[in-house]
C-alpha positions as a Markdown table, in Angstrom:
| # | Residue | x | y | z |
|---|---|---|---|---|
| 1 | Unk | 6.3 | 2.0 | -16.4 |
| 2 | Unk | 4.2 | -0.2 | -15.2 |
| 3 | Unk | 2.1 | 0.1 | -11.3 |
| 4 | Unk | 2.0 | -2.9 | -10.2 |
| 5 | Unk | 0.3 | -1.6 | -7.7 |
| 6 | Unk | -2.6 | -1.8 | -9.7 |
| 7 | Unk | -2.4 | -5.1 | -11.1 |
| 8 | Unk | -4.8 | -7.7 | -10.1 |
| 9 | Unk | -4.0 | -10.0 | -7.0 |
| 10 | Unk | -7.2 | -11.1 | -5.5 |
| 11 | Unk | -10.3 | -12.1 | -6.8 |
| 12 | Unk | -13.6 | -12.0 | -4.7 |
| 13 | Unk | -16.4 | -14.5 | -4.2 |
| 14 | Unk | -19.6 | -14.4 | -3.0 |
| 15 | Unk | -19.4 | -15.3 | 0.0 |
| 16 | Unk | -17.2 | -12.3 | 1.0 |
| 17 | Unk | -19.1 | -9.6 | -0.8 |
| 18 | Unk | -22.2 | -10.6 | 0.9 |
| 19 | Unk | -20.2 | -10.6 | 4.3 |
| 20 | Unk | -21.0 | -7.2 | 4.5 |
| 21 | Unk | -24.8 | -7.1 | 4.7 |
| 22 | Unk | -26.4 | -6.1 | 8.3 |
| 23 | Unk | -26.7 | -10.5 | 9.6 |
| 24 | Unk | -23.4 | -11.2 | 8.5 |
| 25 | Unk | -20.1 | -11.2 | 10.2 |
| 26 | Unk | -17.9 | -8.9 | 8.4 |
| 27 | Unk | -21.0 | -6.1 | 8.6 |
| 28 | Unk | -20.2 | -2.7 | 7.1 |
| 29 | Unk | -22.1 | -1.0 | 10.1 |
| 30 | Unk | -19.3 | -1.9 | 12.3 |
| 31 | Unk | -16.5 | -2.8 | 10.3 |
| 32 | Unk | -16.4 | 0.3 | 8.2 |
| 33 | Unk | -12.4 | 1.0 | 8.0 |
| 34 | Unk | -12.0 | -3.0 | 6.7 |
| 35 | Unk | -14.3 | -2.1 | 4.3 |
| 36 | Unk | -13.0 | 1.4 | 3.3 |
| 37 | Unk | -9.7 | -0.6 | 2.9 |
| 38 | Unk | -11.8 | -3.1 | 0.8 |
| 39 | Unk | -13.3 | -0.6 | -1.5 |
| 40 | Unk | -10.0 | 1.2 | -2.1 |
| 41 | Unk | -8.3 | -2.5 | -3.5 |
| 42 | Unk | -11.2 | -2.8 | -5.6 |
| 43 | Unk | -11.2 | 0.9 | -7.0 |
| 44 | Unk | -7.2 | 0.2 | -7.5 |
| 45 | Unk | -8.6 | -2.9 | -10.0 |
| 46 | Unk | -6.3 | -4.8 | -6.9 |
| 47 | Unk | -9.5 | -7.1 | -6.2 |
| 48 | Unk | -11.7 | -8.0 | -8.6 |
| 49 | Unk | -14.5 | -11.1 | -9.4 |
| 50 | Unk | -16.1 | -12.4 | -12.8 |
| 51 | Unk | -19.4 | -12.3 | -14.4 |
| 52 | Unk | -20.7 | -15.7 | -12.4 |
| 53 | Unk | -20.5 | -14.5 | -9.2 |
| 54 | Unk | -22.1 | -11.0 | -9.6 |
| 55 | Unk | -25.1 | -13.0 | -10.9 |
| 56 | Unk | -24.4 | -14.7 | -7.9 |
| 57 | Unk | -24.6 | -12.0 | -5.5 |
| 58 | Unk | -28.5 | -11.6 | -5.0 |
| 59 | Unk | -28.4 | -8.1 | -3.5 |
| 60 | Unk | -28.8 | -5.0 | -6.0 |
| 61 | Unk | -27.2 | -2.8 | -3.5 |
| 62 | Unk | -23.9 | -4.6 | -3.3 |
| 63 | Unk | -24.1 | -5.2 | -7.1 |
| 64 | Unk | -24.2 | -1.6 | -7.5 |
| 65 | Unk | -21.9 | -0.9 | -4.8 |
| 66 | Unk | -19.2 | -3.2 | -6.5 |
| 67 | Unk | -19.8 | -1.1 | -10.1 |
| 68 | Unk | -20.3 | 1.8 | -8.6 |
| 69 | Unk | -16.2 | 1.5 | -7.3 |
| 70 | Unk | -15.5 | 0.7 | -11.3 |
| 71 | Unk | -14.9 | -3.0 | -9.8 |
| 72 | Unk | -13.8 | -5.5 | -12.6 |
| 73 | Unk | -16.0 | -7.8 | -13.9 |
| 74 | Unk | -13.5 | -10.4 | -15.8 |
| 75 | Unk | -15.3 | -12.0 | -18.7 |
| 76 | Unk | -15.3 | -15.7 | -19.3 |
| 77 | Unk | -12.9 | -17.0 | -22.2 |
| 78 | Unk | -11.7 | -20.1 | -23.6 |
| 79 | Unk | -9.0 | -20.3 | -21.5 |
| 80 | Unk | -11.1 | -19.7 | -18.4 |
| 81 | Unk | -13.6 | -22.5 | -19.9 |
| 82 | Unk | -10.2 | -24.6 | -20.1 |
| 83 | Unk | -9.6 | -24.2 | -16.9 |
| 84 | Unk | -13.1 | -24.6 | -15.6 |
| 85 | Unk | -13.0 | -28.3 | -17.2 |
| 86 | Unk | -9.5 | -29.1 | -15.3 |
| 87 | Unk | -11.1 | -27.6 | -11.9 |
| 88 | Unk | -14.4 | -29.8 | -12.0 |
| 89 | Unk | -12.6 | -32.6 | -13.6 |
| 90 | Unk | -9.8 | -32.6 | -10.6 |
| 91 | Unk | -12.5 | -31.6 | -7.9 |
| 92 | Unk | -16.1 | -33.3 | -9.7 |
| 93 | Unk | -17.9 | -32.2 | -6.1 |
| 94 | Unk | -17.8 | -29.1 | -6.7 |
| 95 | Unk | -20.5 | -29.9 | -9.4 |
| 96 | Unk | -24.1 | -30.3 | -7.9 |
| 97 | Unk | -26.5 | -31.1 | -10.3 |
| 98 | Unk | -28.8 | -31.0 | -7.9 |
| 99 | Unk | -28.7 | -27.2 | -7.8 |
| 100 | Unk | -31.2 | -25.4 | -10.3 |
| 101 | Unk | -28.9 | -22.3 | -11.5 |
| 102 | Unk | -25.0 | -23.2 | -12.0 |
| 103 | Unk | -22.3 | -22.3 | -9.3 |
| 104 | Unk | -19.4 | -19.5 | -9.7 |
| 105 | Unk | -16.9 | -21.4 | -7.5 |
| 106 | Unk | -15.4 | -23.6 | -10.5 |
| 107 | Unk | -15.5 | -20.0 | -12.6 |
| 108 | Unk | -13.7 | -18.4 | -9.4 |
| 109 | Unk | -10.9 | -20.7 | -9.0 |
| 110 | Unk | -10.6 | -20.7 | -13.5 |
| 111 | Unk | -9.6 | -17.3 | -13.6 |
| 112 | Unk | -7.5 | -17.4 | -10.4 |
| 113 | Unk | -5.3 | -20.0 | -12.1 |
| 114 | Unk | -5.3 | -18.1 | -15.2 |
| 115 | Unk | -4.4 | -14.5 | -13.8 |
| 116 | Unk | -2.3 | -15.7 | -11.1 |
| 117 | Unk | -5.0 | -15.0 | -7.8 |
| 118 | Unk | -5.6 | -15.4 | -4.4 |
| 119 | Unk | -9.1 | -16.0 | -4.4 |
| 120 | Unk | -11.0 | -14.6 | -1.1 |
| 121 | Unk | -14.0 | -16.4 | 0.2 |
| 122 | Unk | -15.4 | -17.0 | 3.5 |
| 123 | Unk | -16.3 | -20.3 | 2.7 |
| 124 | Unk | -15.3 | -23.4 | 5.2 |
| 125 | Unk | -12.2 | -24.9 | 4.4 |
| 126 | Unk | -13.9 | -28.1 | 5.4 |
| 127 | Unk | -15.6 | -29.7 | 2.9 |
| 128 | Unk | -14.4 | -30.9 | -0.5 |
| 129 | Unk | -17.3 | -29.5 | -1.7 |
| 130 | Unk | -15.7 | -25.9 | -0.8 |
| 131 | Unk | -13.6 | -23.6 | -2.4 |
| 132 | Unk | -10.6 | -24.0 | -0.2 |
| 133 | Unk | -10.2 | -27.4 | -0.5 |
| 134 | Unk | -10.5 | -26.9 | -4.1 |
| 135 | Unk | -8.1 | -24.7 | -4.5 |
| 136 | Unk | -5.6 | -26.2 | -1.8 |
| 137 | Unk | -5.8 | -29.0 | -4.4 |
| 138 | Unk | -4.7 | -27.2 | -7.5 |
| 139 | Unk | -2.0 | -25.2 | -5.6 |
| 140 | Unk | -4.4 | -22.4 | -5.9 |
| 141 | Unk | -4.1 | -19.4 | -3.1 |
| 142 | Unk | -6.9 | -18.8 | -1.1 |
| 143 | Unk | -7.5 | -16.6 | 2.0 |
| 144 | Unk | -10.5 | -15.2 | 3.9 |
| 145 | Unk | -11.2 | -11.4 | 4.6 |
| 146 | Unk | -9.1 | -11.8 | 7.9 |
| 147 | Unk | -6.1 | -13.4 | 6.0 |
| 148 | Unk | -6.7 | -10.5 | 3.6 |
| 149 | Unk | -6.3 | -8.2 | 6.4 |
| 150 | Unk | -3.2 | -9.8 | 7.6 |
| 151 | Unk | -1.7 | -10.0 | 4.5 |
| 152 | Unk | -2.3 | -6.5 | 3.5 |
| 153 | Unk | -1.2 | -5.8 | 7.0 |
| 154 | Unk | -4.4 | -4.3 | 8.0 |
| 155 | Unk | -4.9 | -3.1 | 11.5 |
| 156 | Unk | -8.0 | -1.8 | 13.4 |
C-alpha cells in the first residue's frame, strides 16, 4: 500500500528557503513552529526542490540544513529539459541573458509540470518576469509560505 502521505506535492524555490535567514521575513528566530512544520514536510519527501536551486541557494547552512532533513534533490532529465524548452519558449522573460550564472525558475516550474507540484516561492506575483506569473500561465500551482500554511491548515 502506498502513503500518499509521503508523495511529493510541493516543490521549494529559492526564495522561500532563504526566507528563513535572520533579515528576511519568514525568520526561523521567530517563526520556529512554521518552520518545524516546514522541516517535517520536507523530511516526509512532501516538499522537495531540484539540483538548480540548491546551487542557487548561496548559504551553506541552509544547504546543509535542507540535506541534513534527507530533503530531495530531484535530478534533471530529458523530460524536465522538455519541459524547460516549453516554459521559456511560452514565458521567453523568464530568460535573462543578462545574468552571468543561469536561473532555477524555468527548472522549478519543469519539474512541477512533470511531477504534478505546487511550486512555493516568495517571489511577486507581479512581473512576468516572476515565477507566478509563469506558472499562472501554464496552469501551474503556485503558492507562498503563507498559502502553504493555509493550505496545510497551519495555525500559530
Amino acid at each position: 500500500m502506498v502513503n500518499h502521505d509521503s508523495e511529493p506535492k510541493y516543490i521549494i524555490d529559492t526564495s522561500s528557503i532563504l526566507s528563513q535567514k535572520d533579515d528576511e521575513p519568514h525568520r526561523r528566530s521567530i517563526n520556529k513552529t512554521l518552520w518545524h512544520h516546514m522541516d517535517e514536510l520536507i523530511e516526509q519527501k512532501r516538499i522537495v526542490t531540484c539540483s538548480e536551486i540548491i546551487e542557487e541557494v548561496n548559504d551553506d547552512d541552509l544547504k546543509k540544513w535542507y540535506i541534513g532533513l534527507h530533503g530531495v534533490v530531484l535530478p534533471i532529465d530529458d523530460d524536465i529539459q522538455d519541459n524547460v524548452k516549453k516554459v521559456v519558449t511560452s514565458n521567453p522573460q523568464l530568460i535573462d541573458f543578462k545574468q552571468v550564472k543561469s536561473s532555477g525558475d524555468a527548472f522549478l516550474i519543469a519539474i512541477a509540470m512533470k511531477y504534478g507540484l505546487t511550486v512555493i516561492t516568495e517571489e511577486s506575483k507581479k512581473g512576468e518576469k516572476k515565477i507566478p506569473y509563469v506558472c499562472k500561465s501554464l496552469n501551474v500551482p503556485c503558492i507562498d509560505i503563507l498559502g502553504l500554511c493555509e493550505r496545510e491548515g497551519w495555525q500559530f
